[in-house]
TIVO-2410 file (N, C-alpha, C; in nm, 3 decimals):
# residues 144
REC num residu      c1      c2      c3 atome chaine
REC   1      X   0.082  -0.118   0.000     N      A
REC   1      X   0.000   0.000   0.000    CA      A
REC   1      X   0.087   0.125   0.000     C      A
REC   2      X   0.206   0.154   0.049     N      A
REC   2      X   0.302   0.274   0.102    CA      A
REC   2      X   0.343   0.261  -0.072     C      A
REC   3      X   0.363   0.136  -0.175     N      A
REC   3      X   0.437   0.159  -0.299    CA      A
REC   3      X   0.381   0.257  -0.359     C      A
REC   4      X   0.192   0.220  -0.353     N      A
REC   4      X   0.100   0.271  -0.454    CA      A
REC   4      X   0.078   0.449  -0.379     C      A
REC   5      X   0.075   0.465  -0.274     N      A
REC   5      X   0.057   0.598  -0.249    CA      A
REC   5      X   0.218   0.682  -0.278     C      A
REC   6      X   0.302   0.656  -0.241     N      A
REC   6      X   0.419   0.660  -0.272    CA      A
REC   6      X   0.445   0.718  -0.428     C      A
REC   7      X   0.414   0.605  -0.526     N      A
REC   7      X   0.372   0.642  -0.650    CA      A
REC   7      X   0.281   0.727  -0.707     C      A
REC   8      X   0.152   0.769  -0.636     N      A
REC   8      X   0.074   0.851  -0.648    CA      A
REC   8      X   0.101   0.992  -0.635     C      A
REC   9      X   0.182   1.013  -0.516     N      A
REC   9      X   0.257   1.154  -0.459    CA      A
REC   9      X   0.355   1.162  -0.551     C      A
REC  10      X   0.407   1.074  -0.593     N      A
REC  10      X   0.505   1.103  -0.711    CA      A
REC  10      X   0.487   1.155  -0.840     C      A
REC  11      X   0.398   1.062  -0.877     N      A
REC  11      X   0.321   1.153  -1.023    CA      A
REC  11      X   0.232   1.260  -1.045     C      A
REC  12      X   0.198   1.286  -0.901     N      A
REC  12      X   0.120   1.374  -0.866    CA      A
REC  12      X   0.251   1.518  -0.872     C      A
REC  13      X   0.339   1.516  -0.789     N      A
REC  13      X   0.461   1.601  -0.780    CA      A
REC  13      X   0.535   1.589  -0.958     C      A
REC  14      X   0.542   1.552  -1.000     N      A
REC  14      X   0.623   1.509  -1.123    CA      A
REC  14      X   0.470   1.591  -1.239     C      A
REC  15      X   0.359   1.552  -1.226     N      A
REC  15      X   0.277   1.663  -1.312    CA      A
REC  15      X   0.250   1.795  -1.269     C      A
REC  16      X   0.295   1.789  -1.150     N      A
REC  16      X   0.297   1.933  -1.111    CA      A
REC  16      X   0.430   2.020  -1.164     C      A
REC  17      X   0.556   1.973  -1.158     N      A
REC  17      X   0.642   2.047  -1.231    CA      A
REC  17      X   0.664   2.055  -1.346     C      A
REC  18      X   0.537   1.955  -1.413     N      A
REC  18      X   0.529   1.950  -1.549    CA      A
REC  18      X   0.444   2.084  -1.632     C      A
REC  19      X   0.366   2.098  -1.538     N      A
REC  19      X   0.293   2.253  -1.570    CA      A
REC  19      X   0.361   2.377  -1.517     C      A
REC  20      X   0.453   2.320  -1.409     N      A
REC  20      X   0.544   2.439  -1.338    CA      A
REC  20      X   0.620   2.473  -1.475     C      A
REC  21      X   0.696   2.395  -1.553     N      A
REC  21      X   0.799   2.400  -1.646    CA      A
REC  21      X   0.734   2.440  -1.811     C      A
REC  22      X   0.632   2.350  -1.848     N      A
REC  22      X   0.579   2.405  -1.971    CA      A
REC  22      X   0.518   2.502  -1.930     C      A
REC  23      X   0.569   2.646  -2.011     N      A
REC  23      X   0.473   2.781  -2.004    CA      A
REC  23      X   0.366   2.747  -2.129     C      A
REC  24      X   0.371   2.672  -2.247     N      A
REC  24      X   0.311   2.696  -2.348    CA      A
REC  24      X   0.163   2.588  -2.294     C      A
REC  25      X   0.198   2.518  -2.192     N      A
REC  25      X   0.092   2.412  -2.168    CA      A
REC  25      X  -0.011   2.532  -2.044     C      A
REC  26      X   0.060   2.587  -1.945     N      A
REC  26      X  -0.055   2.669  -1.868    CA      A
REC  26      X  -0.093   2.778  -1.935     C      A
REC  27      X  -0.034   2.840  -2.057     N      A
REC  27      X  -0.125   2.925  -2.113    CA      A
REC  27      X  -0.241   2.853  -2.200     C      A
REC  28      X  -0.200   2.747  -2.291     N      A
REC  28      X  -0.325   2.657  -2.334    CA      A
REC  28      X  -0.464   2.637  -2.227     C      A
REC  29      X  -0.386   2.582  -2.047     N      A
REC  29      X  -0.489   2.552  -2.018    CA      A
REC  29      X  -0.592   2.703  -1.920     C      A
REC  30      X  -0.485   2.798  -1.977     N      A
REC  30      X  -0.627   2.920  -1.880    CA      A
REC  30      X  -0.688   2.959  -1.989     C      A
REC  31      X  -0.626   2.938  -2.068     N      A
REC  31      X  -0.728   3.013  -2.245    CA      A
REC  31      X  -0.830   2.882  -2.248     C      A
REC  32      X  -0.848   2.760  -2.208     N      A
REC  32      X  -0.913   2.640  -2.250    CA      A
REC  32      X  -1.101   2.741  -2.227     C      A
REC  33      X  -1.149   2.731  -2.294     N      A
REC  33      X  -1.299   2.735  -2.313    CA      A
REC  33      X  -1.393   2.668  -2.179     C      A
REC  34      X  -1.355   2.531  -2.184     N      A
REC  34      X  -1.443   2.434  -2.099    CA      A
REC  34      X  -1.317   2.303  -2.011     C      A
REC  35      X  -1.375   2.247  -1.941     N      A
REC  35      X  -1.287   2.103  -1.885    CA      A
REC  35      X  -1.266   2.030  -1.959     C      A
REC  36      X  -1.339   1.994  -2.084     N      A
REC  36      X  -1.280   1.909  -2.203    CA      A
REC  36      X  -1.200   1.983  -2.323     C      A
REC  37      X  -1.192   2.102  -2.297     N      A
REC  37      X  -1.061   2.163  -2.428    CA      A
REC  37      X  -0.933   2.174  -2.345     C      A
REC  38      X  -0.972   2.175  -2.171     N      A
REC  38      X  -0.878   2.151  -2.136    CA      A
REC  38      X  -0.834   2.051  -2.094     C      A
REC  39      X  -0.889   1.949  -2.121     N      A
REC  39      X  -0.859   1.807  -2.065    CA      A
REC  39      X  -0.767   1.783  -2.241     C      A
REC  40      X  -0.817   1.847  -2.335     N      A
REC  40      X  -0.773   1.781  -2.491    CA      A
REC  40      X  -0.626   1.850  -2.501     C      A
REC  41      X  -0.589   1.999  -2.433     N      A
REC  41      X  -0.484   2.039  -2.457    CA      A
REC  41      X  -0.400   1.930  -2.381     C      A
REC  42      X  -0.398   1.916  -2.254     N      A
REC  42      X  -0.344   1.844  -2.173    CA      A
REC  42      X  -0.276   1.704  -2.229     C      A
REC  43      X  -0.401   1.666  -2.256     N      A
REC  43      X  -0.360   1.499  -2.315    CA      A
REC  43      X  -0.274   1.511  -2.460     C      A
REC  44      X  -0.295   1.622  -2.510     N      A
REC  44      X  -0.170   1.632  -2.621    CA      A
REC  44      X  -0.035   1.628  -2.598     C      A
REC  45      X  -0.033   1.723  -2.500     N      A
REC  45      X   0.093   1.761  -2.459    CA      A
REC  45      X   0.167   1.677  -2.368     C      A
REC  46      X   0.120   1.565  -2.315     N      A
REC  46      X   0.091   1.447  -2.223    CA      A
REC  46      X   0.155   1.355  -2.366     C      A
REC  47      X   0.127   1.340  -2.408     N      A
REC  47      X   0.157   1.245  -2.562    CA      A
REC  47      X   0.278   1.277  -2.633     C      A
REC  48      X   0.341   1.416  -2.628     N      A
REC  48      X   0.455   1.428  -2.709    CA      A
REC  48      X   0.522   1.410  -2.543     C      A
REC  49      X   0.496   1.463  -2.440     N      A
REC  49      X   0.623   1.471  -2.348    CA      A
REC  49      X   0.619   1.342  -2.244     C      A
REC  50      X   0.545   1.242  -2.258     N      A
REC  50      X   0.528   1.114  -2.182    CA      A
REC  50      X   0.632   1.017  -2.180     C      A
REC  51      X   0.723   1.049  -2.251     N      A
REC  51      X   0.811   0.974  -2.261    CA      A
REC  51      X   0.938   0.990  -2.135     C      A
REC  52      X   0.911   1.120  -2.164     N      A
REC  52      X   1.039   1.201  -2.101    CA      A
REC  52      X   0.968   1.187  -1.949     C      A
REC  53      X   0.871   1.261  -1.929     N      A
REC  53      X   0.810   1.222  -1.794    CA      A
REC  53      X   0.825   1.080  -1.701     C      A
REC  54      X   0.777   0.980  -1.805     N      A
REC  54      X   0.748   0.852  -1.737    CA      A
REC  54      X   0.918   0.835  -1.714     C      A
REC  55      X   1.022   0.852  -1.763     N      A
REC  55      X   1.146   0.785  -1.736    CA      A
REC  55      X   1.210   0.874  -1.643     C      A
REC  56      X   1.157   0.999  -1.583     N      A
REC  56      X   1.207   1.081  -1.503    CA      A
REC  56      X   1.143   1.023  -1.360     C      A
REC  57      X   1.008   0.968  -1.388     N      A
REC  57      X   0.963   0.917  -1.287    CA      A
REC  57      X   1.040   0.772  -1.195     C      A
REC  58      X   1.041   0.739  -1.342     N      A
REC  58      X   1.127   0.577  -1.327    CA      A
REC  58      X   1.260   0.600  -1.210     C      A
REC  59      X   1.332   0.727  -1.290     N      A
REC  59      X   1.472   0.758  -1.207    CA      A
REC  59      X   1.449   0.817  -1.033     C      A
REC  60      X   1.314   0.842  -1.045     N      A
REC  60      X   1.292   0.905  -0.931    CA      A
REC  60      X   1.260   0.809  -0.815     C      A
REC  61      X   1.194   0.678  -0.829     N      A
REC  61      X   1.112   0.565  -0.794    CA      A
REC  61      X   1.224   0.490  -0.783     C      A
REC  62      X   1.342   0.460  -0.852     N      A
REC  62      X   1.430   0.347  -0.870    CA      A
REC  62      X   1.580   0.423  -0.800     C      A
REC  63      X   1.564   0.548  -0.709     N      A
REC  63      X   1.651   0.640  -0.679    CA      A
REC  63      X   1.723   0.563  -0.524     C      A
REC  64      X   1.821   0.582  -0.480     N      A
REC  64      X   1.860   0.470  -0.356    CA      A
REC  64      X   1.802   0.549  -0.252     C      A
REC  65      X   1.711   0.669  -0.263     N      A
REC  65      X   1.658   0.739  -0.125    CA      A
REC  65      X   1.553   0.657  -0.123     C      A
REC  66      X   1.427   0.662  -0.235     N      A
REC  66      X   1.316   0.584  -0.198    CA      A
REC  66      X   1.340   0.437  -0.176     C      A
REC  67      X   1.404   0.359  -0.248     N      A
REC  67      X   1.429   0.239  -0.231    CA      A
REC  67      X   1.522   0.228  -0.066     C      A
REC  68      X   1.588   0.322  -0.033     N      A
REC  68      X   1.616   0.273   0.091    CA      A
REC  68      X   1.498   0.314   0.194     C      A
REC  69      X   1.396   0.407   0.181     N      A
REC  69      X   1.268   0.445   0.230    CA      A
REC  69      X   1.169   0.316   0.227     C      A
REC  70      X   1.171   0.215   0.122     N      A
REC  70      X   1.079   0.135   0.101    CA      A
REC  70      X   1.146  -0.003   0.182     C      A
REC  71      X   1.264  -0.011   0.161     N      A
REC  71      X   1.339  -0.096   0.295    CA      A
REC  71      X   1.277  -0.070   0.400     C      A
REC  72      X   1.343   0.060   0.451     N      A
REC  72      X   1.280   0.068   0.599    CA      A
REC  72      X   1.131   0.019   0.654     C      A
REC  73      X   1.010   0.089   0.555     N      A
REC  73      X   0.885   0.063   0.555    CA      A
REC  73      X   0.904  -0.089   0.561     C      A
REC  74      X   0.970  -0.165   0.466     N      A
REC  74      X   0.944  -0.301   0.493    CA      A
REC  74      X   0.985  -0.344   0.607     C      A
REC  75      X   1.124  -0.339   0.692     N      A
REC  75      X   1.136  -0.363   0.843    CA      A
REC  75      X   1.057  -0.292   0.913     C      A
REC  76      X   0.989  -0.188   0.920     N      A
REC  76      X   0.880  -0.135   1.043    CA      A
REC  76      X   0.801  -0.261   1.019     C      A
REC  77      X   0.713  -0.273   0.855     N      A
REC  77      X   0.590  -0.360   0.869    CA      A
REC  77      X   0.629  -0.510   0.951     C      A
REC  78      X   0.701  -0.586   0.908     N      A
REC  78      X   0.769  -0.674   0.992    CA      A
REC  78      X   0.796  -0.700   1.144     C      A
REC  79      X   0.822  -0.571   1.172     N      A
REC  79      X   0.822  -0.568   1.321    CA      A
REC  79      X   0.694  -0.519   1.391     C      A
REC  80      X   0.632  -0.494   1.348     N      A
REC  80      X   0.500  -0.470   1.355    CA      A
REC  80      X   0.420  -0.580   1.361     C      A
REC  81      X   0.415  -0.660   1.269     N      A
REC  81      X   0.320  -0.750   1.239    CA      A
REC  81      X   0.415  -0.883   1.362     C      A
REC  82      X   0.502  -0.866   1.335     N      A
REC  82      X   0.577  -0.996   1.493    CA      A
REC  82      X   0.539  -0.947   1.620     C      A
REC  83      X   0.533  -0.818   1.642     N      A
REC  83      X   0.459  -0.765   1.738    CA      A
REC  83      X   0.333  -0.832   1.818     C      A
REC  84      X   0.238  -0.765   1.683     N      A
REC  84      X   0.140  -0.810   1.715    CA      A
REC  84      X   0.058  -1.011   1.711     C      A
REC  85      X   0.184  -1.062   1.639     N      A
REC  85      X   0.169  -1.186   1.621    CA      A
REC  85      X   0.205  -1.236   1.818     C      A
REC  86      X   0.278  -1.199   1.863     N      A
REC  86      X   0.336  -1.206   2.015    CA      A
REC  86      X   0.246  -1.223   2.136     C      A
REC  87      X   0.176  -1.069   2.075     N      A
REC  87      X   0.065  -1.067   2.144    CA      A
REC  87      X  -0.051  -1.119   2.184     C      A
REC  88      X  -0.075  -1.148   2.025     N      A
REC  88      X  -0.196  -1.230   1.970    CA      A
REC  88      X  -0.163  -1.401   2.037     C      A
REC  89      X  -0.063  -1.439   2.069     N      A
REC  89      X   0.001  -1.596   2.081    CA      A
REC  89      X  -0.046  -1.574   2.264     C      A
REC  90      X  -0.026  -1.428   2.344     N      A
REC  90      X  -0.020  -1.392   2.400    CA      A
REC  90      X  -0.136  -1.435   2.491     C      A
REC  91      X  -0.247  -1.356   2.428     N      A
REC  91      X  -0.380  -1.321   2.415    CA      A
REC  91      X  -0.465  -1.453   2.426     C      A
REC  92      X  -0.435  -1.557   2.306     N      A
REC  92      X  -0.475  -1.704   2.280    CA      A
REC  92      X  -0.471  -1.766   2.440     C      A
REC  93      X  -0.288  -1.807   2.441     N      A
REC  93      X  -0.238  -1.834   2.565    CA      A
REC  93      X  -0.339  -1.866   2.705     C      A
REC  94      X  -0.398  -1.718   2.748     N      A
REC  94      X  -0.454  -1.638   2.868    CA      A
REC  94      X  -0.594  -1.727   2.887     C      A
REC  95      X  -0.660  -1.661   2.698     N      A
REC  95      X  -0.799  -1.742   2.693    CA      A
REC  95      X  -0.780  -1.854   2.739     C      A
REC  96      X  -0.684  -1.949   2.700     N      A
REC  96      X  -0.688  -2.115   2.706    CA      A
REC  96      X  -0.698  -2.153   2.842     C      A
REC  97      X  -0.598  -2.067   2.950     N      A
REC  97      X  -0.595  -2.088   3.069    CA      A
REC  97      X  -0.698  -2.078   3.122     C      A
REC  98      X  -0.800  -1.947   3.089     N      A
REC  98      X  -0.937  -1.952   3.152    CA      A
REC  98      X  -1.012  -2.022   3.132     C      A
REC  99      X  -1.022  -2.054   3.005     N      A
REC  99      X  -1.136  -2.191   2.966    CA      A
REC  99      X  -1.107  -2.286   3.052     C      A
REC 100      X  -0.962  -2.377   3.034     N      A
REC 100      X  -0.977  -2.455   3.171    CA      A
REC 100      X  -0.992  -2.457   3.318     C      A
REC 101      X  -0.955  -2.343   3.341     N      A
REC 101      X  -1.027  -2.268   3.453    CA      A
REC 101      X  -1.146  -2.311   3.522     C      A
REC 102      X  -1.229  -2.248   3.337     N      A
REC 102      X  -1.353  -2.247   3.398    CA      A
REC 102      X  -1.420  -2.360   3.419     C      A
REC 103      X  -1.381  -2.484   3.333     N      A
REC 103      X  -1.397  -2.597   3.282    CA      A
REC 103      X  -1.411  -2.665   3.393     C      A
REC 104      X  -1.269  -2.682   3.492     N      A
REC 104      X  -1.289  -2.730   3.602    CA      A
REC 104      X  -1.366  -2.685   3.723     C      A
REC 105      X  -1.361  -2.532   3.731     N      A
REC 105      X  -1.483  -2.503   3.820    CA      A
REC 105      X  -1.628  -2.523   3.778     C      A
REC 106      X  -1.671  -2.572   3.636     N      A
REC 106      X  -1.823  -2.635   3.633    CA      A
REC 106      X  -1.788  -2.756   3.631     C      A
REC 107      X  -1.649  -2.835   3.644     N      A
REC 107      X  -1.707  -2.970   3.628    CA      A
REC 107      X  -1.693  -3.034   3.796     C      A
REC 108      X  -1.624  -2.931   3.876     N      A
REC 108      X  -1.661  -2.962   4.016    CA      A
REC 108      X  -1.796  -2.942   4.076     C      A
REC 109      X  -1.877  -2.819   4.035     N      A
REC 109      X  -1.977  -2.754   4.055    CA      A
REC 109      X  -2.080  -2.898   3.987     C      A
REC 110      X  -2.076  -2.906   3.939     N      A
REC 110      X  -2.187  -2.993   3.852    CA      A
REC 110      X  -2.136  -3.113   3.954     C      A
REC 111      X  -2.035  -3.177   4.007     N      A
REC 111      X  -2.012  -3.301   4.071    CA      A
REC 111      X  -2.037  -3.286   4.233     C      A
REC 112      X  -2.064  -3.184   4.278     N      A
REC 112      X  -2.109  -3.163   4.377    CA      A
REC 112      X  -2.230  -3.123   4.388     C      A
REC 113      X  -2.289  -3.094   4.259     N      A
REC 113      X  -2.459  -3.128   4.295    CA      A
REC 113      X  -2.532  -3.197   4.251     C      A
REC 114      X  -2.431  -3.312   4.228     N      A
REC 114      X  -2.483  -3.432   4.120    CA      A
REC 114      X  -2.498  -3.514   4.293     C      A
REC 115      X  -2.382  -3.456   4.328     N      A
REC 115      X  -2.346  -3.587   4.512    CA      A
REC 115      X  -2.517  -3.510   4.605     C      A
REC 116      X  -2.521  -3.386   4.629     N      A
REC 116      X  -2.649  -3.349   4.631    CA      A
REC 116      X  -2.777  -3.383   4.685     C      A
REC 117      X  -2.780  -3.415   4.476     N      A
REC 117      X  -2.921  -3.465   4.419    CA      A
REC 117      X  -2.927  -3.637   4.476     C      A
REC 118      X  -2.808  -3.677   4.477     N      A
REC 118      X  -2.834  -3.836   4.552    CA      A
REC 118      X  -2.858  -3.816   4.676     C      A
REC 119      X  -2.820  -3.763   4.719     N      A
REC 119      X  -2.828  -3.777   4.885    CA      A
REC 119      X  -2.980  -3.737   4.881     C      A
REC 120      X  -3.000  -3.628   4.858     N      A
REC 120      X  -3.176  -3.585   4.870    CA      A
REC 120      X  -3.276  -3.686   4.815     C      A
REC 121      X  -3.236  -3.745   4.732     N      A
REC 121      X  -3.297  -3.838   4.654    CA      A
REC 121      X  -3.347  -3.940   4.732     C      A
REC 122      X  -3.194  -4.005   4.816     N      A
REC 122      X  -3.197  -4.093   4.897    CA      A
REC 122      X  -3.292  -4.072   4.988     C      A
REC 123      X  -3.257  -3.960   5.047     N      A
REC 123      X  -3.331  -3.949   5.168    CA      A
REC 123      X  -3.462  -3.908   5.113     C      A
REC 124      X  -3.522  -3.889   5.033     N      A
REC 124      X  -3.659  -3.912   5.010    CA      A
REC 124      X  -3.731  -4.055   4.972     C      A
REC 125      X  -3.635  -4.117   4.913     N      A
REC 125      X  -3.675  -4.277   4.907    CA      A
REC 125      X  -3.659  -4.302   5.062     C      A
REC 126      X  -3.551  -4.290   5.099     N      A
REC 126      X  -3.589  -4.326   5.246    CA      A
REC 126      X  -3.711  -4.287   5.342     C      A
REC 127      X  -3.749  -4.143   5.346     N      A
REC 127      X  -3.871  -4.088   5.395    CA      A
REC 127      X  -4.002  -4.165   5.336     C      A
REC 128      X  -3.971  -4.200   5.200     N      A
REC 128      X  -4.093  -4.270   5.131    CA      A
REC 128      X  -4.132  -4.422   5.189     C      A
REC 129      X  -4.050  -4.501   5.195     N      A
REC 129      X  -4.012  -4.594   5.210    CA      A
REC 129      X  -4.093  -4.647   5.393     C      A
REC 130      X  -4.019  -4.592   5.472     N      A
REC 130      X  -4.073  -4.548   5.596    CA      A
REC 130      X  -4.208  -4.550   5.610     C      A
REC 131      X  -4.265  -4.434   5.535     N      A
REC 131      X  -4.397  -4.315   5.536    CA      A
REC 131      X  -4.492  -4.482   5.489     C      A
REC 132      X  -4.454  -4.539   5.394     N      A
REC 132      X  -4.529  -4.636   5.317    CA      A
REC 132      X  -4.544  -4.756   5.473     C      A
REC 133      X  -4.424  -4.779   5.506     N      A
REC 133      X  -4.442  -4.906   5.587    CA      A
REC 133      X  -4.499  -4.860   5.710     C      A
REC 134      X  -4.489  -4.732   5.774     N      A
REC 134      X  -4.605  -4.719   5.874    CA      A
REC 134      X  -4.771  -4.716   5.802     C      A
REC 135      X  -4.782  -4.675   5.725     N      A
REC 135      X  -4.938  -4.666   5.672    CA      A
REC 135      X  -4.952  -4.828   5.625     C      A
REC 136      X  -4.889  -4.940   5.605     N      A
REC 136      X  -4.923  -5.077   5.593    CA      A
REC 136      X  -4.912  -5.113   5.734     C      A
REC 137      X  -4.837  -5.095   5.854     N      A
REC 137      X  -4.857  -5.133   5.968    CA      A
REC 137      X  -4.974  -5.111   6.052     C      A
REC 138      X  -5.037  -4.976   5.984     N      A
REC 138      X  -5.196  -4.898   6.044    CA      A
REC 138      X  -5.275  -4.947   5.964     C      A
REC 139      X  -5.288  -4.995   5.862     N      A
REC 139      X  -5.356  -5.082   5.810    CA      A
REC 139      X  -5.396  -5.257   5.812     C      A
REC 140      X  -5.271  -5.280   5.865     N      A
REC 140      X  -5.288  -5.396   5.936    CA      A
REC 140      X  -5.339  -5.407   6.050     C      A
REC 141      X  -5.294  -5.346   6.142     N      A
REC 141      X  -5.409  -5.306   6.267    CA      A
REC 141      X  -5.543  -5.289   6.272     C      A
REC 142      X  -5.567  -5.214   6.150     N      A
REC 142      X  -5.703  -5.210   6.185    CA      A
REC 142      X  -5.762  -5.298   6.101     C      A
REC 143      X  -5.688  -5.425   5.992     N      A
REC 143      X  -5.750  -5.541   5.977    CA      A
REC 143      X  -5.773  -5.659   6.054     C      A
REC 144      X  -5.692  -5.627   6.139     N      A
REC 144      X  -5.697  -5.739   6.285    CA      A
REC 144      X  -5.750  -5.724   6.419     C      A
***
């Protein structure tokens, strides 16, 4: 992304001294009538001098300032992105610990009211159990 804007500011600066330098092209374009006589002077003059332009650009793009500029950009992005790869390993890490965390505090939670539900259980079969054999013992009584 830094090549293409990079390149953009460039040709952007490079057509700007292109109208800085041709006088015969900014008088064409304040005399132009409309945006398309001046879009037609333009692209003429764009056509005989494109040659010369595009290879000035080339020298400018292929120069050891930007290319050592586009180095650098490439070690920032790099250290950047290991950065955040660190973090991110970081981050993962933390989650994992909590999940098991949590994992084991519901699977104790759930095993201690699983122990509970038996015991209550029990002791209601037991209460039942009881409750039943006195009401057959009062029933026997009063069949005899």
């Amino acid at each position: 992304m830094k090549k293409i804007s990079l390149l953009v500011s460039t040709l952007g600066g490079a057509m700007g001294g292109y109208l800085l330098s041709n006088k015969k092209l900014r008088d064409e374009l304040s005399n132009a009538k409309d945006a398309e006589a001046a879009a037609k002077s333009l692209g003429k003059h764009l056509q005989r001098d494109g040659k010369k332009i595009a290879q000035q650009v080339r020298e400018f793009v292929e120069s050891d300032e930007v290319q050592s500029n586009i180095g650098k950009a490439k070690k920032f992005t790099k250290k950047k992105t290991d950065e955040a790869k660190k973090e991110l390993t970081k981050l993962v890490g933390t989650g994992a610990n909590k999940v098991k965390a949590g994992a084991k505090r519901t699977a104790t939670k759930a095993k201690t009211a699983a122990k509970k539900g038996v015991k209550r259980t029990k002791a209601k079969a037991k209460r039942a159990a009881v409750k039943t054999a006195r009401s057959v013992k009062a029933k026997t009584r009063k069949l005899s």
